[in-house]
KOLBAMAR-372288 format. One line per field, with one value per residue: residue in one letter; x, y, z of N, C-alpha, C, O in turn; residue number from 0. Coordinates in steps of 0.02 Angstrom, whole numbers. Layout:
N
r c(a, ...)
nx c(X, ...)
ny c(Y, ...)
nz c(Z, ...)
cax c(X, ...)
cay c(Y, ...)
caz c(Z, ...)
cx c(X, ...)
cy c(Y, ...)
cz c(Z, ...)
ox c(X, ...)
oy c(Y, ...)
oz c(Z, ...)
k c(NUM, ...)
This chain:
160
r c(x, x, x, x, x, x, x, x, x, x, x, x, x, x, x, x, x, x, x, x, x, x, x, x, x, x, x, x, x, x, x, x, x, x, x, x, x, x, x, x, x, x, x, x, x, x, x, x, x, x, x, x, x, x, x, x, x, x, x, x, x, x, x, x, x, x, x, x, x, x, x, x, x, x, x, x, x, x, x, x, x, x, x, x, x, x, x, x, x, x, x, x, x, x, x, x, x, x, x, x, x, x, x, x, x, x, x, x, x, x, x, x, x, x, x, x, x, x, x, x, x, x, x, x, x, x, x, x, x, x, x, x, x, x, x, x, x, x, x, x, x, x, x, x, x, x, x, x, x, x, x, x, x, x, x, x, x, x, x, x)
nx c(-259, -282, -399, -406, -445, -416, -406, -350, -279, -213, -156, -119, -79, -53, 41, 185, 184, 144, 105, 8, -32, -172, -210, -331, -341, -429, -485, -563, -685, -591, -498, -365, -283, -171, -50, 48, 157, 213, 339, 376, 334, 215, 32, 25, 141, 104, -39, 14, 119, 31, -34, 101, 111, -7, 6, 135, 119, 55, 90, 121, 97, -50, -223, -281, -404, -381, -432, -444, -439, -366, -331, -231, -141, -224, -242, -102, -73, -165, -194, -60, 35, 144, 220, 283, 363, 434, 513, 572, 670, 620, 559, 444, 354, 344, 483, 517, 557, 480, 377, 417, 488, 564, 465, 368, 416, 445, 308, 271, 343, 288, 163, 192, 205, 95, -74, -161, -309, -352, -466, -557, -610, -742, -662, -682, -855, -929, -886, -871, -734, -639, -665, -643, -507, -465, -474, -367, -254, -262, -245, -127, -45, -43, -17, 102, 233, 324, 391, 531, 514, 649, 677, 595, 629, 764, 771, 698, 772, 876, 821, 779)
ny c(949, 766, 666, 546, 372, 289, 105, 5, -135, -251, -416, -538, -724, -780, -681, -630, -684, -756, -643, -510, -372, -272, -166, -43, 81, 193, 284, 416, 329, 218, 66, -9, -145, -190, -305, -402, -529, -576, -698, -683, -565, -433, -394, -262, -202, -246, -171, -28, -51, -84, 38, 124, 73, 81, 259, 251, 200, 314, 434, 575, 716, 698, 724, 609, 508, 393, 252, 127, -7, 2, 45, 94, 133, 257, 331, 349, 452, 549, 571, 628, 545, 491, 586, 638, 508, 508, 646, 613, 538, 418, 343, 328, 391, 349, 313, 180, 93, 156, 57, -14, 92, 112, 107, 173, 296, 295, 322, 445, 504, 502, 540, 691, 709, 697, 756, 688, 626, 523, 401, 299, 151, 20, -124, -292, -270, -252, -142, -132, -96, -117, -251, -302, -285, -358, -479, -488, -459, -592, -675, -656, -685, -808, -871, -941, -863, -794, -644, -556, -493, -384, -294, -325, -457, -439, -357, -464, -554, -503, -510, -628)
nz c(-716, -692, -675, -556, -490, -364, -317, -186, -96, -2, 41, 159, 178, 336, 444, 483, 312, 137, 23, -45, -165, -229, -335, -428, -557, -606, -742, -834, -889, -899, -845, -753, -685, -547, -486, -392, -314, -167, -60, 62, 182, 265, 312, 315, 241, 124, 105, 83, -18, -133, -128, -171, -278, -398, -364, -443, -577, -633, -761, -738, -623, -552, -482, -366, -300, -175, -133, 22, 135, 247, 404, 456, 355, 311, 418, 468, 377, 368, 511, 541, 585, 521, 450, 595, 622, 529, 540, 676, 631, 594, 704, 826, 937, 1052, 1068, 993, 856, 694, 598, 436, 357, 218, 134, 170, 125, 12, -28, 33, -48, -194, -142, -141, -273, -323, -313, -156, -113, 22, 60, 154, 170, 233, 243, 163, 156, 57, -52, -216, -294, -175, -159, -271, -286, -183, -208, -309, -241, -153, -264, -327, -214, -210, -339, -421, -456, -348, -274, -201, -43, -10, 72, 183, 194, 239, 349, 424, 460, 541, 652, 680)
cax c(-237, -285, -421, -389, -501, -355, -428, -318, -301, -155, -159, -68, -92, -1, 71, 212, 195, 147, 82, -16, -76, -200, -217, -367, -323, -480, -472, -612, -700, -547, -461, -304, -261, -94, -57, 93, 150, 269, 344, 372, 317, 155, -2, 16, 186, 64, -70, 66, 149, -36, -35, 147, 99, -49, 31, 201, 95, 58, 138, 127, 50, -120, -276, -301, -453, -347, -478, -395, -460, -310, -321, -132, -118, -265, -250, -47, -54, -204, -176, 2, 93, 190, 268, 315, 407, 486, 556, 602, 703, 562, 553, 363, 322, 371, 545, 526, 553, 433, 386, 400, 500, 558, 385, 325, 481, 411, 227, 273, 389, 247, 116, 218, 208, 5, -130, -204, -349, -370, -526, -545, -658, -746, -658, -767, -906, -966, -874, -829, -667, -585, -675, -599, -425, -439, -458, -314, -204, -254, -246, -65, 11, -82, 23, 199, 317, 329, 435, 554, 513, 697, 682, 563, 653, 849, 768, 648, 830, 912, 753, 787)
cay c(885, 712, 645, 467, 344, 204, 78, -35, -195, -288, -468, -601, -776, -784, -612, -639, -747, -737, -592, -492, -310, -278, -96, -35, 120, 201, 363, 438, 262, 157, 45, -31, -176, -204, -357, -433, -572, -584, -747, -662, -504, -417, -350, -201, -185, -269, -122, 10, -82, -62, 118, 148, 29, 121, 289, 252, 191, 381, 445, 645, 736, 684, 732, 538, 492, 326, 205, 103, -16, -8, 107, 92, 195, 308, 369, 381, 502, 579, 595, 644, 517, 467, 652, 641, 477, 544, 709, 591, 459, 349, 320, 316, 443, 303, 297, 123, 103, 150, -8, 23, 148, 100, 109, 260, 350, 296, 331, 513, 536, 499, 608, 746, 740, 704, 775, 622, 605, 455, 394, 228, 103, -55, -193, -327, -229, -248, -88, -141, -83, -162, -343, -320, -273, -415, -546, -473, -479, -648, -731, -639, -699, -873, -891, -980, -828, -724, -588, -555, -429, -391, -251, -369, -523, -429, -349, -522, -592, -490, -487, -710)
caz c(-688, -728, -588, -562, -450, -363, -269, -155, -36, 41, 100, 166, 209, 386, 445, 412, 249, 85, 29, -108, -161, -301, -345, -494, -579, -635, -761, -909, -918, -935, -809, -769, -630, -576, -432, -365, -248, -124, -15, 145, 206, 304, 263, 306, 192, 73, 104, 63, -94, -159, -149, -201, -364, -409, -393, -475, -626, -665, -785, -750, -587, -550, -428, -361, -257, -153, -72, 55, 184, 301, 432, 451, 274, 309, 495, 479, 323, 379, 549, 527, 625, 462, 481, 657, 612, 476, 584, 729, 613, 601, 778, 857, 984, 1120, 1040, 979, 783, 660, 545, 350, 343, 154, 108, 177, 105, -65, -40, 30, -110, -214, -111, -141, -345, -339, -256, -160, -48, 57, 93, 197, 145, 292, 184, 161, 162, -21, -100, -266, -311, -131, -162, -321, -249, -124, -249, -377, -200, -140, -317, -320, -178, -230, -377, -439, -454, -289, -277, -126, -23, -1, 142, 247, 219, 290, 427, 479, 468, 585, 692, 713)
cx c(-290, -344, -441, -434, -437, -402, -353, -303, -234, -186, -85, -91, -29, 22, 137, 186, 175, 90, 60, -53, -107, -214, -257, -350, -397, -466, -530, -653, -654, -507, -388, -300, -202, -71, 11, 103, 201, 274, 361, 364, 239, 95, 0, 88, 133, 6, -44, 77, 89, -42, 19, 140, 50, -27, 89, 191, 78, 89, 163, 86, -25, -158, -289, -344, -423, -406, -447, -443, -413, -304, -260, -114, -156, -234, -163, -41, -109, -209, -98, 56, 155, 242, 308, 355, 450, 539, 584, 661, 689, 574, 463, 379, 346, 467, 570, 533, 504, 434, 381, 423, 521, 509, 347, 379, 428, 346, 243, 303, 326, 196, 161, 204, 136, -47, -175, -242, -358, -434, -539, -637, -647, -701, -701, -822, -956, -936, -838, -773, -618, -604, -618, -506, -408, -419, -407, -247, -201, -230, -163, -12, 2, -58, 98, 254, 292, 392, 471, 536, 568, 706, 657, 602, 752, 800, 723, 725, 885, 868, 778, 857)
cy c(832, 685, 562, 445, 289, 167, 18, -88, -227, -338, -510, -673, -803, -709, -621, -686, -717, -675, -551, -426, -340, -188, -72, 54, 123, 286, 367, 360, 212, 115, 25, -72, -186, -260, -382, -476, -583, -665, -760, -586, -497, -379, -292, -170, -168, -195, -43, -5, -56, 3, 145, 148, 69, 192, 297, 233, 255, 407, 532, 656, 744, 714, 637, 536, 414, 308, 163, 83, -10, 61, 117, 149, 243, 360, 383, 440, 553, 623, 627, 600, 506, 511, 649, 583, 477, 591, 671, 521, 434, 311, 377, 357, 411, 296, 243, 148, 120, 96, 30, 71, 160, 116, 173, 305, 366, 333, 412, 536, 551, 550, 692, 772, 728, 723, 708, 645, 556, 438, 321, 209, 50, -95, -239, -323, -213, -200, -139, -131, -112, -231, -356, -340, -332, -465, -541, -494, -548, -694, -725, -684, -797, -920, -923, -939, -788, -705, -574, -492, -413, -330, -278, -406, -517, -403, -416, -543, -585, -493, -568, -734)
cz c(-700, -660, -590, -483, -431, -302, -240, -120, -61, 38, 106, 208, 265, 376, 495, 383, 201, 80, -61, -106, -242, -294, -442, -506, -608, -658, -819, -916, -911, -864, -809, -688, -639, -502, -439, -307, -227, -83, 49, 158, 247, 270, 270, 253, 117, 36, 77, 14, -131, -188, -195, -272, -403, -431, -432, -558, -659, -700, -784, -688, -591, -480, -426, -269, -227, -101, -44, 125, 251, 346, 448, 415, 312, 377, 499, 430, 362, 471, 571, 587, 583, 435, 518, 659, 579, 508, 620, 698, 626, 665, 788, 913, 1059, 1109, 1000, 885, 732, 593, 461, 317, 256, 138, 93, 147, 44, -57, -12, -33, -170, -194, -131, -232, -370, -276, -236, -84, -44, 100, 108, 195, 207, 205, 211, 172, 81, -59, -163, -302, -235, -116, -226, -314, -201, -176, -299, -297, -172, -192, -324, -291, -191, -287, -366, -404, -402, -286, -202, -120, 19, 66, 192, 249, 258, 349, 450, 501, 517, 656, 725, 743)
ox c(-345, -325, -484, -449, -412, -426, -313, -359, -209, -246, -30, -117, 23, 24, 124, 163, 178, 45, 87, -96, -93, -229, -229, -350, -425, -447, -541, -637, -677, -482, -353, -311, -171, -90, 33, 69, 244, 221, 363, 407, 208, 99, -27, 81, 124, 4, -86, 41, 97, -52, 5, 152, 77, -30, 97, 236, 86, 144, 209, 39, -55, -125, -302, -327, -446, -423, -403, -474, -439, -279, -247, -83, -122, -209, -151, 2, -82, -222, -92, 102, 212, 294, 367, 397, 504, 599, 644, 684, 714, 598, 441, 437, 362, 503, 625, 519, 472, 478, 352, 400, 499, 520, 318, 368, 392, 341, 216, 284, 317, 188, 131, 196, 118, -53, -213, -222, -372, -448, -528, -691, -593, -710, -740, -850, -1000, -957, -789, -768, -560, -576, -573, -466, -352, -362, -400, -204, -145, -200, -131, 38, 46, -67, 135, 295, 244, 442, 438, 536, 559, 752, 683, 629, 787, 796, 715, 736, 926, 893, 795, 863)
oy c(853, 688, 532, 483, 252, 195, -3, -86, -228, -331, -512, -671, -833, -679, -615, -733, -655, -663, -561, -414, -383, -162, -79, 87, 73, 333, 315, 335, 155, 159, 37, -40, -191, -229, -384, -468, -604, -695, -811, -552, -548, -344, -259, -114, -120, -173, -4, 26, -3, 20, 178, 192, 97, 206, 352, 243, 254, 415, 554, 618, 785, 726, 606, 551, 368, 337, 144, 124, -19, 114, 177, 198, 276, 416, 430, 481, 602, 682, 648, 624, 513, 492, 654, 591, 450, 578, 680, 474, 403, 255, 430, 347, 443, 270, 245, 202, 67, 93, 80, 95, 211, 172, 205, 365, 413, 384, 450, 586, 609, 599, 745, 829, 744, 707, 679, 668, 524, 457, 284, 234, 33, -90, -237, -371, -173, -206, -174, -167, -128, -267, -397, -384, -350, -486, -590, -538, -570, -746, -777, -710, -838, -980, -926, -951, -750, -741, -582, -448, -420, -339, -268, -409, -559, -440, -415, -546, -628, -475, -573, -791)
oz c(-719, -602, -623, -437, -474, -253, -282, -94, -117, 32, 78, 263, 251, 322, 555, 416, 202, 120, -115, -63, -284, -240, -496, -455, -631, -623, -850, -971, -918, -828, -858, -637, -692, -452, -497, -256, -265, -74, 83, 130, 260, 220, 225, 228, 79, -22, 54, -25, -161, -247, -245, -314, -451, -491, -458, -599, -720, -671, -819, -682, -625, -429, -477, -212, -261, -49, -82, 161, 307, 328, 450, 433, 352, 373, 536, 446, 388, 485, 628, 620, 607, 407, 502, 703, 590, 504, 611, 730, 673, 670, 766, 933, 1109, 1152, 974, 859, 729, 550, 439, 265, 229, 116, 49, 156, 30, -91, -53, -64, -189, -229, -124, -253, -427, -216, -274, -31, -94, 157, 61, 210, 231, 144, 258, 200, 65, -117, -156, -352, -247, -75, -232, -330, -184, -187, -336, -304, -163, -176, -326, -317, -178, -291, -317, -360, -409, -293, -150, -162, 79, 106, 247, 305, 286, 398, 511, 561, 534, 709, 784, 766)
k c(0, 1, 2, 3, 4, 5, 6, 7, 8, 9, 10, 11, 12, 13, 14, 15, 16, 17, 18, 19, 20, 21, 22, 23, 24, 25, 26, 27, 28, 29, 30, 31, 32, 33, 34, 35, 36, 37, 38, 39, 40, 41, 42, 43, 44, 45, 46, 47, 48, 49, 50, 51, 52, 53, 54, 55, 56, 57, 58, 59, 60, 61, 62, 63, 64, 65, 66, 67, 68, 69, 70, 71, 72, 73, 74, 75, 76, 77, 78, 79, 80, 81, 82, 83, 84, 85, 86, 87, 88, 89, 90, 91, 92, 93, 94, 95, 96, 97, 98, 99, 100, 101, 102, 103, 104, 105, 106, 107, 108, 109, 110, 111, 112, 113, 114, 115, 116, 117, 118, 119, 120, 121, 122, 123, 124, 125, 126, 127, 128, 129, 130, 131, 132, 133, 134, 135, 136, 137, 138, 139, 140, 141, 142, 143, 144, 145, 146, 147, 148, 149, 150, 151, 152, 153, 154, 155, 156, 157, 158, 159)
Protein backbone atom coordinates (compact mmCIF):
# COMPACT_ATOMS: atom_id res chain seq x y z
CA UNK A 1 0.00 0.00 0.00
CA UNK A 2 0.67 3.46 -1.08
CA UNK A 3 1.54 5.77 2.21
CA UNK A 4 0.20 9.11 1.60
CA UNK A 5 0.74 12.32 3.94
CA UNK A 6 -3.05 14.54 3.59
CA UNK A 7 -3.03 17.56 5.27
CA UNK A 8 -6.36 19.51 5.81
CA UNK A 9 -8.26 22.83 7.02
CA UNK A 10 -11.80 24.11 6.70
CA UNK A 11 -12.83 27.77 6.95
CA UNK A 12 -15.45 30.05 6.72
CA UNK A 13 -15.94 33.65 6.87
CA UNK A 14 -19.20 33.83 9.16
CA UNK A 15 -20.49 30.35 10.37
CA UNK A 16 -22.72 30.10 8.45
CA UNK A 17 -21.25 31.82 5.25
CA UNK A 18 -18.85 31.42 2.85
CA UNK A 19 -16.75 28.80 3.09
CA UNK A 20 -13.47 26.97 1.96
CA UNK A 21 -11.37 23.63 2.40
CA UNK A 22 -7.80 23.22 1.15
CA UNK A 23 -6.54 19.69 1.35
CA UNK A 24 -2.36 18.84 0.31
CA UNK A 25 -1.85 15.42 -0.85
CA UNK A 26 1.66 14.47 -0.12
CA UNK A 27 3.19 10.98 -1.65
CA UNK A 28 7.24 9.81 -2.71
CA UNK A 29 8.30 13.60 -2.94
CA UNK A 30 5.48 14.83 -5.00
CA UNK A 31 2.46 16.91 -4.04
CA UNK A 32 -0.88 17.72 -5.03
CA UNK A 33 -3.36 20.67 -3.63
CA UNK A 34 -6.87 20.56 -4.24
CA UNK A 35 -9.33 23.71 -2.74
CA UNK A 36 -12.79 24.62 -3.18
CA UNK A 37 -15.30 27.33 -2.26
CA UNK A 38 -18.57 27.33 -1.16
CA UNK A 39 -21.39 30.39 -0.64
CA UNK A 40 -23.09 29.06 2.31
CA UNK A 41 -22.22 26.45 4.57
CA UNK A 42 -20.05 25.81 8.08
CA UNK A 43 -16.72 25.16 9.01
CA UNK A 44 -16.97 22.34 10.28
CA UNK A 45 -18.84 20.91 6.91
CA UNK A 46 -15.86 22.79 5.48
CA UNK A 47 -13.36 20.68 7.84
CA UNK A 48 -14.94 17.38 6.56
CA UNK A 49 -15.22 18.34 2.68
CA UNK A 50 -11.32 18.67 3.22
CA UNK A 51 -10.89 15.23 4.21
CA UNK A 52 -13.48 13.63 1.88
CA UNK A 53 -11.49 15.72 -1.10
CA UNK A 54 -8.21 14.54 -0.21
CA UNK A 55 -9.24 10.96 0.16
CA UNK A 56 -11.56 10.64 -2.89
CA UNK A 57 -8.49 11.91 -4.91
CA UNK A 58 -6.89 8.33 -4.41
CA UNK A 59 -6.99 6.40 -6.91
CA UNK A 60 -6.51 2.69 -5.28
CA UNK A 61 -6.40 1.76 -1.35
CA UNK A 62 -3.94 3.68 0.51
CA UNK A 63 -2.20 3.84 4.19
CA UNK A 64 -2.98 7.86 4.69
CA UNK A 65 -1.44 9.76 7.59
CA UNK A 66 -4.77 12.72 7.75
CA UNK A 67 -3.60 15.90 9.74
CA UNK A 68 -6.54 17.79 10.79
CA UNK A 69 -6.97 20.74 13.04
CA UNK A 70 -10.64 20.17 13.86
CA UNK A 71 -11.33 18.38 16.77
CA UNK A 72 -14.85 17.80 15.41
CA UNK A 73 -13.13 15.28 12.68
CA UNK A 74 -10.54 13.92 15.05
CA UNK A 75 -12.35 13.16 18.46
CA UNK A 76 -15.70 11.91 16.52
CA UNK A 77 -13.76 9.20 14.40
CA UNK A 78 -11.43 8.59 16.99
CA UNK A 79 -13.44 8.60 19.81
CA UNK A 80 -16.19 6.74 18.13
CA UNK A 81 -19.08 9.02 18.48
CA UNK A 82 -19.42 9.08 14.58
CA UNK A 83 -20.39 5.20 15.10
CA UNK A 84 -22.86 5.65 17.72
CA UNK A 85 -24.56 8.25 15.41
CA UNK A 86 -24.48 6.20 12.66
CA UNK A 87 -26.19 2.98 14.71
CA UNK A 88 -28.70 5.44 16.32
CA UNK A 89 -29.78 7.18 12.81
CA UNK A 90 -27.55 9.92 13.31
CA UNK A 91 -29.12 11.01 16.34
CA UNK A 92 -26.56 12.21 19.33
CA UNK A 93 -26.65 10.30 22.49
CA UNK A 94 -29.20 13.13 23.81
CA UNK A 95 -31.50 12.18 20.89
CA UNK A 96 -31.13 15.46 19.19
CA UNK A 97 -29.84 15.18 15.44
CA UNK A 98 -26.47 14.52 14.53
CA UNK A 99 -25.06 17.49 12.18
CA UNK A 100 -23.39 16.29 8.80
CA UNK A 101 -24.68 13.41 8.39
CA UNK A 102 -24.10 13.53 4.38
CA UNK A 103 -20.63 14.07 5.08
CA UNK A 104 -19.76 11.63 7.50
CA UNK A 105 -21.53 8.98 5.32
CA UNK A 106 -18.89 9.88 2.69
CA UNK A 107 -15.82 10.16 4.86
CA UNK A 108 -16.71 6.64 6.53
CA UNK A 109 -17.36 5.24 3.19
CA UNK A 110 -14.03 6.38 2.41
CA UNK A 111 -12.36 5.19 5.83
CA UNK A 112 -13.45 1.95 5.07
CA UNK A 113 -11.40 1.57 1.56
CA UNK A 114 -8.02 3.25 3.23
CA UNK A 115 -6.21 2.77 6.14
CA UNK A 116 -6.29 6.33 7.76
CA UNK A 117 -4.85 7.65 10.89
CA UNK A 118 -5.93 10.91 12.20
CA UNK A 119 -3.73 12.93 13.90
CA UNK A 120 -4.86 16.50 15.11
CA UNK A 121 -2.79 19.30 14.59
CA UNK A 122 -3.10 23.15 17.20
CA UNK A 123 -4.05 25.09 13.92
CA UNK A 124 -2.36 28.13 13.83
CA UNK A 125 0.35 26.92 15.49
CA UNK A 126 3.04 27.09 12.71
CA UNK A 127 2.66 23.36 11.27
CA UNK A 128 3.27 23.72 7.74
CA UNK A 129 1.04 21.69 5.85
CA UNK A 130 -2.32 23.29 7.92
CA UNK A 131 -1.01 27.13 7.33
CA UNK A 132 -0.79 25.91 4.01
CA UNK A 133 -4.36 24.35 4.00
CA UNK A 134 -5.70 27.49 5.65
CA UNK A 135 -4.62 29.76 3.02
CA UNK A 136 -5.71 27.31 -0.12
CA UNK A 137 -9.30 27.38 2.03
CA UNK A 138 -9.50 31.02 2.73
CA UNK A 139 -8.24 32.11 -0.81
CA UNK A 140 -11.09 29.46 -1.99
CA UNK A 141 -13.93 30.65 -0.43
CA UNK A 142 -12.35 34.30 -1.34
CA UNK A 143 -12.86 33.74 -4.89
CA UNK A 144 -15.63 34.43 -7.88
CA UNK A 145 -17.08 30.91 -8.46
CA UNK A 146 -18.51 29.29 -5.20
CA UNK A 147 -20.06 26.19 -5.26
CA UNK A 148 -23.43 25.39 -3.48
CA UNK A 149 -23.28 23.45 -0.75
CA UNK A 150 -26.58 21.89 -1.77
CA UNK A 151 -27.23 19.66 1.51
CA UNK A 152 -26.48 22.77 3.81
CA UNK A 153 -28.26 25.24 1.86
CA UNK A 154 -32.05 22.67 1.86
CA UNK A 155 -31.68 21.88 5.30
CA UNK A 156 -30.58 25.94 6.45
CA UNK A 157 -33.87 26.38 4.39
CA UNK A 158 -36.08 24.34 6.20
CA UNK A 159 -34.31 25.33 9.45
CA UNK A 160 -35.76 29.51 8.51
Amino acid sequence: MKHIRLYTDGACSGNPGRGGYGAILEYNGAERELSAGYRLTTNNRMELLAAIAGLEALKEPCEVELYSDSKYLVDAVEKGWVYGWRKKGWKKSDGKPALNPDLWERLLSLMAVHRVELVWVKGHAGNPGNERCDRLAVAAYGGGELLADEAYEKSAGQLA
